[in-house]
N, CA, C and O atoms as a GROMACS GRO file, in nm:
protein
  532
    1UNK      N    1   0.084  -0.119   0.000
    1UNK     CA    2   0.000   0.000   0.000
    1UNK      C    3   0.089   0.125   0.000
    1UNK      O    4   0.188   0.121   0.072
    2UNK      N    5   0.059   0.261  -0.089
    2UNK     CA    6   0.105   0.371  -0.058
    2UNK      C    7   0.008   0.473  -0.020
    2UNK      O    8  -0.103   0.515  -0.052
    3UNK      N    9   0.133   0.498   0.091
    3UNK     CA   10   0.028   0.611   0.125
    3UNK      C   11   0.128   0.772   0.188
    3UNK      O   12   0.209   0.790   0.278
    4UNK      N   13   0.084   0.834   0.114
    4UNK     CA   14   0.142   0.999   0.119
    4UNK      C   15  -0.001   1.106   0.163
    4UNK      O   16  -0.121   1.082   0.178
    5UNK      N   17   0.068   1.208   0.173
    5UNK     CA   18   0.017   1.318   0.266
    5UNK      C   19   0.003   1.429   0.155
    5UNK      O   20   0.125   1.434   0.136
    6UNK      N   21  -0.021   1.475   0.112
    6UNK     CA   22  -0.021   1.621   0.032
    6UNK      C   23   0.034   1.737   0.084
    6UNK      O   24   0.099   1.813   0.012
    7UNK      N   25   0.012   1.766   0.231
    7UNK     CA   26   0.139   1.876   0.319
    7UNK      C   27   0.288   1.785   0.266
    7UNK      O   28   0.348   1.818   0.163
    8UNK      N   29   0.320   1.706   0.326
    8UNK     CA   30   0.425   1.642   0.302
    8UNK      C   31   0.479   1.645   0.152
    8UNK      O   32   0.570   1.717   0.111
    9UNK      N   33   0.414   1.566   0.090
    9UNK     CA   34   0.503   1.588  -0.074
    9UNK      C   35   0.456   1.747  -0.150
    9UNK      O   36   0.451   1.759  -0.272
   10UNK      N   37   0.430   1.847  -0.066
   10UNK     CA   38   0.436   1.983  -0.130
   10UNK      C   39   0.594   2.019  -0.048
   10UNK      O   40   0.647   2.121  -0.094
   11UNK      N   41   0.663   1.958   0.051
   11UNK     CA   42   0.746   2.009   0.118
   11UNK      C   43   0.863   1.940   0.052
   11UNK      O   44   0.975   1.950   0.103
   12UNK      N   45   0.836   1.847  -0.091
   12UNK     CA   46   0.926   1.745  -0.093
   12UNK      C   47   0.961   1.789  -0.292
   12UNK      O   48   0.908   1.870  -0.368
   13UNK      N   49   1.046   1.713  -0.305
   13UNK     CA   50   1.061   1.727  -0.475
   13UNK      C   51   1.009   1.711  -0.565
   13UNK      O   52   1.042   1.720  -0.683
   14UNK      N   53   0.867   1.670  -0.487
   14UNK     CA   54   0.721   1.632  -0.593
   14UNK      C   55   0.642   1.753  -0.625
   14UNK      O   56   0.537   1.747  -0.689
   15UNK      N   57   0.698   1.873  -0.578
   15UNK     CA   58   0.592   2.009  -0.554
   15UNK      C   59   0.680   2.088  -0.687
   15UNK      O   60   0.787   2.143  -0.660
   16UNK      N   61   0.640   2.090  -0.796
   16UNK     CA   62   0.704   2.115  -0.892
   16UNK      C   63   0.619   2.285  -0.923
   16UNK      O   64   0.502   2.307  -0.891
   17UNK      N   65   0.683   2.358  -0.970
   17UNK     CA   66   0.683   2.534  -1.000
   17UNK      C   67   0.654   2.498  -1.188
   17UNK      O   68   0.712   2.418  -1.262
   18UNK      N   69   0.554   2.584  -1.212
   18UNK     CA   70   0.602   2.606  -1.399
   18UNK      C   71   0.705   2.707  -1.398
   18UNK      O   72   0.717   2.796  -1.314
   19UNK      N   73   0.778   2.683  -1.498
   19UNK     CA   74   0.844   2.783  -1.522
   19UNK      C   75   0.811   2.926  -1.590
   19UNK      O   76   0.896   3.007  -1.626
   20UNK      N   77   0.696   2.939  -1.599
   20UNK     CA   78   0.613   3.040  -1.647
   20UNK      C   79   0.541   3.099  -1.555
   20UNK      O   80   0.484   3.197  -1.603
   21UNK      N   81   0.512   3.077  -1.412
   21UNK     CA   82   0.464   3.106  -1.296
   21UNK      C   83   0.318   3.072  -1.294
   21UNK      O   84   0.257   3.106  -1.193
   22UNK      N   85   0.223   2.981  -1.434
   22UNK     CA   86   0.082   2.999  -1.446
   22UNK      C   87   0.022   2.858  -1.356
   22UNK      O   88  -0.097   2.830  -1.369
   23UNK      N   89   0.111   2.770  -1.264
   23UNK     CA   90   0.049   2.705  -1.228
   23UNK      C   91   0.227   2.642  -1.046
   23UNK      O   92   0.334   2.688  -1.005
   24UNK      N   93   0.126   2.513  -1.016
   24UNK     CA   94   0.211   2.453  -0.884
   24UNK      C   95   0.132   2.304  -0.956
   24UNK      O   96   0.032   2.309  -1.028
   25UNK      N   97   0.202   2.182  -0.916
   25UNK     CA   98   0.145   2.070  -0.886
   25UNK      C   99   0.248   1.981  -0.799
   25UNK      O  100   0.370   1.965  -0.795
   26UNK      N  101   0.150   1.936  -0.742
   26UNK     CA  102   0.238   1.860  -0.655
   26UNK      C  103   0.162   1.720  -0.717
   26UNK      O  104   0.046   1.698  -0.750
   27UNK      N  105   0.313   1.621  -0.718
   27UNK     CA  106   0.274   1.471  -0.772
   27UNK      C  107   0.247   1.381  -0.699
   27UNK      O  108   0.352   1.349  -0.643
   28UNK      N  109   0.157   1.312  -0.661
   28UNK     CA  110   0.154   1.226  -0.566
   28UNK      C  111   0.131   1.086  -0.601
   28UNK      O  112   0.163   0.992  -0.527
   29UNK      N  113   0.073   1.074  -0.722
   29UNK     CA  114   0.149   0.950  -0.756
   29UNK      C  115   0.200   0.960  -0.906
   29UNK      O  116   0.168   1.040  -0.994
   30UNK      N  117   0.307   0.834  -0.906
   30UNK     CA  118   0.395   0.880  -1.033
   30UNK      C  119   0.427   0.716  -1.087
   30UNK      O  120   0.400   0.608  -1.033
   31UNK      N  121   0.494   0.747  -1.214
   31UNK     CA  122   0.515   0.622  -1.284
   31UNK      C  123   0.567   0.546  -1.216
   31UNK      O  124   0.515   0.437  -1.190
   32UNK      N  125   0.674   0.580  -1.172
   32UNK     CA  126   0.789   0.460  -1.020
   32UNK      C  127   0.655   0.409  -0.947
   32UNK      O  128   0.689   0.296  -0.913
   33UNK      N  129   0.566   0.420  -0.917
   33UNK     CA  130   0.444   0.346  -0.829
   33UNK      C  131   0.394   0.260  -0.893
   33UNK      O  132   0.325   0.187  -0.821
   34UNK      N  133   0.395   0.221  -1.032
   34UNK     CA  134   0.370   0.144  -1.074
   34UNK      C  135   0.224   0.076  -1.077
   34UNK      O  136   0.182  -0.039  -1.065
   35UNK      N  137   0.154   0.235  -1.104
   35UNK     CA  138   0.023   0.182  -1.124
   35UNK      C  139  -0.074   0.222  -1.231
   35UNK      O  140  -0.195   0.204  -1.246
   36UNK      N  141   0.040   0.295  -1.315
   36UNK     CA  142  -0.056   0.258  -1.489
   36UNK      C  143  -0.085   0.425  -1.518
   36UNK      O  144  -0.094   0.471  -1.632
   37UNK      N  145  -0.097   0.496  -1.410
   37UNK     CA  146  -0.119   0.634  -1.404
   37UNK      C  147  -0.050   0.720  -1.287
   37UNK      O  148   0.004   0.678  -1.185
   38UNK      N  149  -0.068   0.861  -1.335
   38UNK     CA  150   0.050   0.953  -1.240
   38UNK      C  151  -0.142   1.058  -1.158
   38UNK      O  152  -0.250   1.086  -1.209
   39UNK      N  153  -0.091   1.075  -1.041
   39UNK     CA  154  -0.233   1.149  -0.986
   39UNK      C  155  -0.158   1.281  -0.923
   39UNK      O  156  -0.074   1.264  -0.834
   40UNK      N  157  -0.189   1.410  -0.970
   40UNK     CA  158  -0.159   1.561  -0.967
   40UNK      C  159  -0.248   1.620  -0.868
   40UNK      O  160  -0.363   1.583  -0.890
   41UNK      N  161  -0.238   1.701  -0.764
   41UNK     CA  162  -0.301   1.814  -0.690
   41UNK      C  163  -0.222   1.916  -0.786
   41UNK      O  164  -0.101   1.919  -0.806
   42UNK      N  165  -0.312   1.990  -0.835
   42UNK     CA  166  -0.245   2.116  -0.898
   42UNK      C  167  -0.302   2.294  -0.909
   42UNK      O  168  -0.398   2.328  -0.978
   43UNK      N  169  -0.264   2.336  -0.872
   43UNK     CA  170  -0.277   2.532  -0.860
   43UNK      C  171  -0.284   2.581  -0.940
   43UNK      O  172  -0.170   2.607  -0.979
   44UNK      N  173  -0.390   2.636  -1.035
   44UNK     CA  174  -0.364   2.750  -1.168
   44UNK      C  175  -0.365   2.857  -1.062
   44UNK      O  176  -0.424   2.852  -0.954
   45UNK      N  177  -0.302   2.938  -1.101
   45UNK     CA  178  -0.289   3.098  -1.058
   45UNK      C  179  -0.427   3.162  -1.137
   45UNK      O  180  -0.485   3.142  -1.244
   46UNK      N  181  -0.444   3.248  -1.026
   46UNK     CA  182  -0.578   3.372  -1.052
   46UNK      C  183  -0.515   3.429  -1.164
   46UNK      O  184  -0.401   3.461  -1.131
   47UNK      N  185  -0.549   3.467  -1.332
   47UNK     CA  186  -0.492   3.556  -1.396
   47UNK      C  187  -0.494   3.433  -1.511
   47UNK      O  188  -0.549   3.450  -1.620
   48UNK      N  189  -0.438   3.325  -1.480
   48UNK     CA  190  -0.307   3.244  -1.563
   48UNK      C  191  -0.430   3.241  -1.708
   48UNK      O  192  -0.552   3.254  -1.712
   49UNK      N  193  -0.339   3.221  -1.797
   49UNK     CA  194  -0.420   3.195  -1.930
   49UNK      C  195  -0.291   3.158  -2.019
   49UNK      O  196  -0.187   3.224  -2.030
   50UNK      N  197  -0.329   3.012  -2.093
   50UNK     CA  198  -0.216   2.940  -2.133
   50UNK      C  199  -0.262   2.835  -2.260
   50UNK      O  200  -0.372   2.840  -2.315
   51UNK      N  201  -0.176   2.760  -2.287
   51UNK     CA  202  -0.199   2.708  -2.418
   51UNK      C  203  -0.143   2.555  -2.360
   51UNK      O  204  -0.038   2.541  -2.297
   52UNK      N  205  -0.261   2.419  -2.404
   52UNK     CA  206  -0.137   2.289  -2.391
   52UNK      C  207  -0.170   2.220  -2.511
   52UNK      O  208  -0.241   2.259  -2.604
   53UNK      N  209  -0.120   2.132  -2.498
   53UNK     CA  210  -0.148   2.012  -2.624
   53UNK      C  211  -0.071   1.861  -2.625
   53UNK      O  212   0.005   1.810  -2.708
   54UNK      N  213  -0.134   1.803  -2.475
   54UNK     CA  214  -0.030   1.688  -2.406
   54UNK      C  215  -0.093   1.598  -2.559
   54UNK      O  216  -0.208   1.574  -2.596
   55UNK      N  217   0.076   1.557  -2.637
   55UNK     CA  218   0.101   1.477  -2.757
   55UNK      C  219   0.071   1.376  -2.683
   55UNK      O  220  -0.029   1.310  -2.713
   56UNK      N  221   0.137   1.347  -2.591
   56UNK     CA  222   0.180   1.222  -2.551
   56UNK      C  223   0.132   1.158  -2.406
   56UNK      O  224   0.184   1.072  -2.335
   57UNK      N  225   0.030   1.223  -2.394
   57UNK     CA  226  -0.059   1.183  -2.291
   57UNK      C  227  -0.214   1.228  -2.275
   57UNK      O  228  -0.256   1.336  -2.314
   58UNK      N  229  -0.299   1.122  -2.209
   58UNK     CA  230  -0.420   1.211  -2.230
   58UNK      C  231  -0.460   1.216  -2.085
   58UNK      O  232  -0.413   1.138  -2.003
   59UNK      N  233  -0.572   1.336  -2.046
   59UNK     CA  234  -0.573   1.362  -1.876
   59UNK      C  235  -0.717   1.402  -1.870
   59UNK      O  236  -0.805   1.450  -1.941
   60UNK      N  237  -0.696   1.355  -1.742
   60UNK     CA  238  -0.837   1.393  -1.692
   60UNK      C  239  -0.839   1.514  -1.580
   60UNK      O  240  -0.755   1.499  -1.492
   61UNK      N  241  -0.891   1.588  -1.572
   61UNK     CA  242  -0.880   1.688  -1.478
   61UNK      C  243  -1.007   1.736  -1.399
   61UNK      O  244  -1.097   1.771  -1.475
   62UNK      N  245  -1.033   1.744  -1.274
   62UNK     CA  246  -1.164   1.753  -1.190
   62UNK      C  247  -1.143   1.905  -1.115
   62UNK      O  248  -1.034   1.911  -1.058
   63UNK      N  249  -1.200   1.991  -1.106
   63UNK     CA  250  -1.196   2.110  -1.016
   63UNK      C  251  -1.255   2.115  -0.871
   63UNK      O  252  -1.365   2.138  -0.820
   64UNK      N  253  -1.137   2.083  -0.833
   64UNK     CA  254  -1.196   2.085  -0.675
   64UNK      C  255  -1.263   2.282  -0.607
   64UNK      O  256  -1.366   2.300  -0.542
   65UNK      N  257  -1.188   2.364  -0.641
   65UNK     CA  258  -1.205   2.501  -0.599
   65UNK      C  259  -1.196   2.613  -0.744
   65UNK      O  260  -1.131   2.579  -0.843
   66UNK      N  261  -1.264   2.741  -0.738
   66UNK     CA  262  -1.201   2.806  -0.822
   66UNK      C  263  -1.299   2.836  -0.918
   66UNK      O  264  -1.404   2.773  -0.906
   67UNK      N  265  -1.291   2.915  -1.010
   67UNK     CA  266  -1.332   2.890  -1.142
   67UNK      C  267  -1.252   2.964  -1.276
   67UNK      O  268  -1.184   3.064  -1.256
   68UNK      N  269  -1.264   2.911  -1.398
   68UNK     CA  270  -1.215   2.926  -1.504
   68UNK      C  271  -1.278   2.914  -1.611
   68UNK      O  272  -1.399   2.937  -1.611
   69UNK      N  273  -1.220   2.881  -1.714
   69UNK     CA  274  -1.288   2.787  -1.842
   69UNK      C  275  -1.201   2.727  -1.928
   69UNK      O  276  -1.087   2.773  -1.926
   70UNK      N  277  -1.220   2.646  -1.995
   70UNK     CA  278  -1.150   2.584  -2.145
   70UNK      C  279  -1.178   2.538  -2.222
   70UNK      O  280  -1.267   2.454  -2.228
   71UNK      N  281  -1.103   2.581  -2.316
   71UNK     CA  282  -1.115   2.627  -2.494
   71UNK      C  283  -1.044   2.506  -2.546
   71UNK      O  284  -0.934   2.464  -2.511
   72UNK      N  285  -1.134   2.452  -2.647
   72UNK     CA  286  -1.036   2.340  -2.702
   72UNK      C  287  -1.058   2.414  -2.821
   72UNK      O  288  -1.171   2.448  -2.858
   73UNK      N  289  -0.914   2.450  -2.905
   73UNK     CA  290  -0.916   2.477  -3.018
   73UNK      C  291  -0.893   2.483  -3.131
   73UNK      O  292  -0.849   2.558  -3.218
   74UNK      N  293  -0.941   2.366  -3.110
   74UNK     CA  294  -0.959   2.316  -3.301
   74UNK      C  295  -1.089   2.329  -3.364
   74UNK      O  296  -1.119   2.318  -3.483
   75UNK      N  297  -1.186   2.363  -3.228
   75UNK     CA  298  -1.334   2.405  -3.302
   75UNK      C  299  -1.342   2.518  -3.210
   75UNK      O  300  -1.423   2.598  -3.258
   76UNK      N  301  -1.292   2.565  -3.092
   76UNK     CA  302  -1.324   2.689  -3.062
   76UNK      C  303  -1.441   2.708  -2.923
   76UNK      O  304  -1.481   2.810  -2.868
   77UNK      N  305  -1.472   2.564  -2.899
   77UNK     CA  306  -1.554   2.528  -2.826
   77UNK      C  307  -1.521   2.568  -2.653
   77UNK      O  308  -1.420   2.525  -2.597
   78UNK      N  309  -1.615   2.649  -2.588
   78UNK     CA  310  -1.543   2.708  -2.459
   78UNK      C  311  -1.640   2.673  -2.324
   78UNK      O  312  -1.760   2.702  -2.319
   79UNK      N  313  -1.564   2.606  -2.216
   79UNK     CA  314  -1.619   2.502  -2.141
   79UNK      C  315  -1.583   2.566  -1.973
   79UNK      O  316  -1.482   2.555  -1.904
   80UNK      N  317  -1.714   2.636  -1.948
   80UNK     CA  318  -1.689   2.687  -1.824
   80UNK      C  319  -1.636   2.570  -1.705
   80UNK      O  320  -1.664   2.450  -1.717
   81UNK      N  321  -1.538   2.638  -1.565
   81UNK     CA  322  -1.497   2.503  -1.460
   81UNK      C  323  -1.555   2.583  -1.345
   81UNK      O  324  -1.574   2.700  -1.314
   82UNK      N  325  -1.572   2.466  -1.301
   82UNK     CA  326  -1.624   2.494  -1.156
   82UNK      C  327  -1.581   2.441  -1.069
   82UNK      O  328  -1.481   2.376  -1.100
   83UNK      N  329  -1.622   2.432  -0.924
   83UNK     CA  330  -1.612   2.286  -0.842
   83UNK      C  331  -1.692   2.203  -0.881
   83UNK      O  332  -1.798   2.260  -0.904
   84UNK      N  333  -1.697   2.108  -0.900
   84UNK     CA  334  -1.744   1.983  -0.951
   84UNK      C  335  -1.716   1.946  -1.110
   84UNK      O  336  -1.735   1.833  -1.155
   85UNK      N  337  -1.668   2.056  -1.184
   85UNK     CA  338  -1.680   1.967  -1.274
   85UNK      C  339  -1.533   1.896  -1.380
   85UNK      O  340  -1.418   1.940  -1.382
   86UNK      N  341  -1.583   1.788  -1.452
   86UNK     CA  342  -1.462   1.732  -1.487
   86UNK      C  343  -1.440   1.747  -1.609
   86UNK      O  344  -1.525   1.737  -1.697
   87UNK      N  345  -1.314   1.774  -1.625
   87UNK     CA  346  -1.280   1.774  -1.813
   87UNK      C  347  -1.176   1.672  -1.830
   87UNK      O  348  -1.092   1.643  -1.746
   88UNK      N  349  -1.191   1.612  -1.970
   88UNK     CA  350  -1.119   1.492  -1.994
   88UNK      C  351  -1.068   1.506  -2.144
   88UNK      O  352  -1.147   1.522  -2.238
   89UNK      N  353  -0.923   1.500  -2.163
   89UNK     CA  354  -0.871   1.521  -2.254
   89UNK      C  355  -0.806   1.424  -2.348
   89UNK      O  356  -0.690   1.423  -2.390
   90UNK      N  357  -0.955   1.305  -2.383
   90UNK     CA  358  -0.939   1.230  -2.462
   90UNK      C  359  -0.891   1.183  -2.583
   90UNK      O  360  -0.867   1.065  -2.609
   91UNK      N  361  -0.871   1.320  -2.686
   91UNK     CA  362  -0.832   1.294  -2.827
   91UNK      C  363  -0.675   1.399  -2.833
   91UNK      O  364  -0.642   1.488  -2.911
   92UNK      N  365  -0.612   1.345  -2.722
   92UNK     CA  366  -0.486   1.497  -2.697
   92UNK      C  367  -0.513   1.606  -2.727
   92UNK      O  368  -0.422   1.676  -2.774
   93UNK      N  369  -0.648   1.661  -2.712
   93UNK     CA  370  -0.690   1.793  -2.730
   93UNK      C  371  -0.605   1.941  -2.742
   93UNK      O  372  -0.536   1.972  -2.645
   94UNK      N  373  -0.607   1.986  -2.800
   94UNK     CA  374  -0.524   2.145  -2.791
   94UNK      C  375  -0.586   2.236  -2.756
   94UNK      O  376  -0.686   2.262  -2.823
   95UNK      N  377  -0.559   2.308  -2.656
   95UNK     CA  378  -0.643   2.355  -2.502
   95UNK      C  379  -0.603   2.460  -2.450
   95UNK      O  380  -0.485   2.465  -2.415
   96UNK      N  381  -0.690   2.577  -2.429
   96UNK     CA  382  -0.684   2.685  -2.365
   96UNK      C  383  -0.698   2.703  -2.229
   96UNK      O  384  -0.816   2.733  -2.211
   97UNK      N  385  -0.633   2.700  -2.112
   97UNK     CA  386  -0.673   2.715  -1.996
   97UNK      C  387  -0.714   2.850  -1.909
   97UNK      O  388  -0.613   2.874  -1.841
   98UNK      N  389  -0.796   2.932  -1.884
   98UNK     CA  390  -0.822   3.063  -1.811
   98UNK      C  391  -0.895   3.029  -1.656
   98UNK      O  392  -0.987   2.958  -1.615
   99UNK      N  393  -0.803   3.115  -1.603
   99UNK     CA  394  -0.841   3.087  -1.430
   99UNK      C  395  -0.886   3.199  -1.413
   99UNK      O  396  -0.807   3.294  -1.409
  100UNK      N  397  -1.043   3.220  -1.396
  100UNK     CA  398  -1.047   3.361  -1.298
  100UNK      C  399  -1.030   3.402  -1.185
  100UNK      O  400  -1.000   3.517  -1.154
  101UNK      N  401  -1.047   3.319  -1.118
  101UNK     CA  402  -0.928   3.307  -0.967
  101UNK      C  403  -0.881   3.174  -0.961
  101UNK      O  404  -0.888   3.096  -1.056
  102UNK      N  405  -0.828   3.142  -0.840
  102UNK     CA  406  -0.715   3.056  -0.852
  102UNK      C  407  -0.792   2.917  -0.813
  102UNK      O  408  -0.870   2.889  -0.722
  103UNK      N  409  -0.739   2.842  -0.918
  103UNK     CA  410  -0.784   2.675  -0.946
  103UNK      C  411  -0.762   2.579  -0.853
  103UNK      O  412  -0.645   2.613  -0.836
  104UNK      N  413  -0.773   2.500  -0.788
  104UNK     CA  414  -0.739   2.347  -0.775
  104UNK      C  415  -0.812   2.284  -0.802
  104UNK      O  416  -0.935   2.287  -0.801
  105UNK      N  417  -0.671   2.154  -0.858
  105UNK     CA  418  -0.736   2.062  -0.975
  105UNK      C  419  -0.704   1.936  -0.928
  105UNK      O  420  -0.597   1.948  -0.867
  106UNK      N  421  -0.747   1.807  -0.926
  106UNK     CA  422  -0.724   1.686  -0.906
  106UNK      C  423  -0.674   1.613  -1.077
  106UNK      O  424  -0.768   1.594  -1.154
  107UNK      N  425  -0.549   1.579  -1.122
  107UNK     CA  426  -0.521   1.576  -1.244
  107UNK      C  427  -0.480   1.422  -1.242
  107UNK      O  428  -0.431   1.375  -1.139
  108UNK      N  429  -0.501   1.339  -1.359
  108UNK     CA  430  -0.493   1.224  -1.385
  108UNK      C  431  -0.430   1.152  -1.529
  108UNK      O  432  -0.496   1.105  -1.622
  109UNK      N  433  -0.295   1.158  -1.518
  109UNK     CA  434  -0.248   1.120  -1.689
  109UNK      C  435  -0.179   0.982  -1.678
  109UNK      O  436  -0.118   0.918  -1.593
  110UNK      N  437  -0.233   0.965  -1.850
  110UNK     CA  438  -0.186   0.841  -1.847
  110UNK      C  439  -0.135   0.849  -1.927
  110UNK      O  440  -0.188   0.943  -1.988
  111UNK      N  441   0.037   0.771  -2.049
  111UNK     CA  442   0.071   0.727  -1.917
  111UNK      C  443   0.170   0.818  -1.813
  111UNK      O  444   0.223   0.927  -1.835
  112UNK      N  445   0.173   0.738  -1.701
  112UNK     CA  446   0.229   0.833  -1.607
  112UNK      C  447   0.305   0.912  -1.593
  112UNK      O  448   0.408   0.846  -1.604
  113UNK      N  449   0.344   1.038  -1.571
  113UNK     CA  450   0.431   1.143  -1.549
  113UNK      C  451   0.561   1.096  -1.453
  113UNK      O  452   0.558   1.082  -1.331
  114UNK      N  453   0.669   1.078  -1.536
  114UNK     CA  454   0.807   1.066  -1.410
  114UNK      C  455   0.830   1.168  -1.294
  114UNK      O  456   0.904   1.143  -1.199
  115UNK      N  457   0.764   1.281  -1.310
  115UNK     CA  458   0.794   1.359  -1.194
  115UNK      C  459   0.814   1.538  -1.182
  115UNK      O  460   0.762   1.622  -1.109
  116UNK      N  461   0.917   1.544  -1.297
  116UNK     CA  462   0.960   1.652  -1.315
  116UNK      C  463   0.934   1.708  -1.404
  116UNK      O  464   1.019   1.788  -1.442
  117UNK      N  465   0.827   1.698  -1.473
  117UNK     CA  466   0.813   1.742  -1.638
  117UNK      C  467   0.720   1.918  -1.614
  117UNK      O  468   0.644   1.952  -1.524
  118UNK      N  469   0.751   1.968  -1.691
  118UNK     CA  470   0.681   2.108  -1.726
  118UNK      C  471   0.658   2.108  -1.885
  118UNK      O  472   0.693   2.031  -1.975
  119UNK      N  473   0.592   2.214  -1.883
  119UNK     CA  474   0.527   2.213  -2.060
  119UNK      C  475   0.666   2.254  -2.184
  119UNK      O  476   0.754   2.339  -2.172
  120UNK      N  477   0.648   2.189  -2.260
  120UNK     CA  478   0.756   2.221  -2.347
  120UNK      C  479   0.698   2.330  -2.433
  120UNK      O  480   0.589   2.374  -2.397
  121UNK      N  481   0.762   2.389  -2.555
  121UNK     CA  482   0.700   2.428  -2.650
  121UNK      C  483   0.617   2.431  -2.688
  121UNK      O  484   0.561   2.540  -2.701
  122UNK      N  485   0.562   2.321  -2.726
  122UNK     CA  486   0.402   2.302  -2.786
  122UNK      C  487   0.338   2.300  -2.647
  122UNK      O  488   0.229   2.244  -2.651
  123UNK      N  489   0.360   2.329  -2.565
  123UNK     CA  490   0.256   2.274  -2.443
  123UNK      C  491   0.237   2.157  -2.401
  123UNK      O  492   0.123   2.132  -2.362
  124UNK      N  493   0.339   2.049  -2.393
  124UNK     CA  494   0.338   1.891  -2.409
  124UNK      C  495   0.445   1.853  -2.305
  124UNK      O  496   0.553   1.912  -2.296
  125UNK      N  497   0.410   1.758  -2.233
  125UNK     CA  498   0.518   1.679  -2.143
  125UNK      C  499   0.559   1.602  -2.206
  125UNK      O  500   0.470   1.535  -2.260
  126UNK      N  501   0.678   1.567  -2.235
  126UNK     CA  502   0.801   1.460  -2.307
  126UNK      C  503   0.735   1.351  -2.200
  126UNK      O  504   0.680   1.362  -2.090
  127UNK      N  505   0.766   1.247  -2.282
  127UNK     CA  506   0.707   1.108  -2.202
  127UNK      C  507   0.819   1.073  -2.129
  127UNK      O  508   0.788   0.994  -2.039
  128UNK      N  509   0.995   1.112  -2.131
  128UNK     CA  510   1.078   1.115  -2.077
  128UNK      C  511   1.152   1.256  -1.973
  128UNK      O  512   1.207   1.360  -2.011
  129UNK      N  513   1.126   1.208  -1.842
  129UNK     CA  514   1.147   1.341  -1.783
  129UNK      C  515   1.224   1.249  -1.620
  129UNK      O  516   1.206   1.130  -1.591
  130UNK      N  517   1.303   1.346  -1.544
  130UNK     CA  518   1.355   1.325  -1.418
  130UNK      C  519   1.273   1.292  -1.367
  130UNK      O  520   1.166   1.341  -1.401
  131UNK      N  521   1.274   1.201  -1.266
  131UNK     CA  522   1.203   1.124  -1.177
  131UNK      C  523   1.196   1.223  -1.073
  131UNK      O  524   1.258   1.329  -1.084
  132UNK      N  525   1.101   1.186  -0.938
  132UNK     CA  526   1.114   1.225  -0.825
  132UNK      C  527   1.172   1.105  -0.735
  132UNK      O  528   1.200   0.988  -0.757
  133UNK      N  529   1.177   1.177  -0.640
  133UNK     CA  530   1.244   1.107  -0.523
  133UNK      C  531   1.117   0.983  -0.461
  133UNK      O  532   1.144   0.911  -0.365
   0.00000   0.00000   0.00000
């Protein structure tokens, strides 16, 4: 059985920064766990407005606090968030994210995130990235 704390792995090398300042996630579970998927607590910042397009993974994302919206845009289609609701980014969607205040998100990709990854260029996590501890 694993079992982690969310205070704890925000204090630990799992509490990863974008390098763009538009978000926090802390990883709590990851590919080394060996269970088919990586599971994210994650922070959009009040303001943030951003672009992704995970190639190489697809995610599910639930809003625990906050609200925003997102734009998938290849048709332009714009999808208010709330608490409760879930968006799922089945066809590697290319995706607008806007926080009107600040988000938390319960995030779910498969396959799993090694740890350390942030958005590249296109907005995409390399399926190869530094592990965590």
């Amino acid at each position: 059985m694993i079992v982690r704390k969310l205070a704890e792995a925000r204090n630990s090398d799992r509490h990863i920064e974008s390098p763009d300042g538009n978000w926090n996630s802390t990883r709590l579970l990851l590919k080394n766990d060996n269970m088919g998927f990586s599971f994210h607590i994650t922070t959009i910042h009040a303001g943030a407005d951003f672009q992704m397009h995970y190639q190489n993974h697809l995610e599910a994302v639930y809003c625990i606090s906050g609200k925003g919206e997102v734009e998938t845009l290849d048709d332009g289609k714009v999808y208010p968030i709330e608490p409760g609701t879930v968006y799922i980014l089945d066809q590697h969607d290319r995706h607008r994210l806007h926080a009107e205040s600040e988000m938390v998100m319960a995030c779910v990709f498969n396959p799993p995130l090694n740890g350390k990854e942030v958005h590249n260029a296109e907005g995409a996590y390399e399926l190869e990235a530094p592990a965590c501890e």
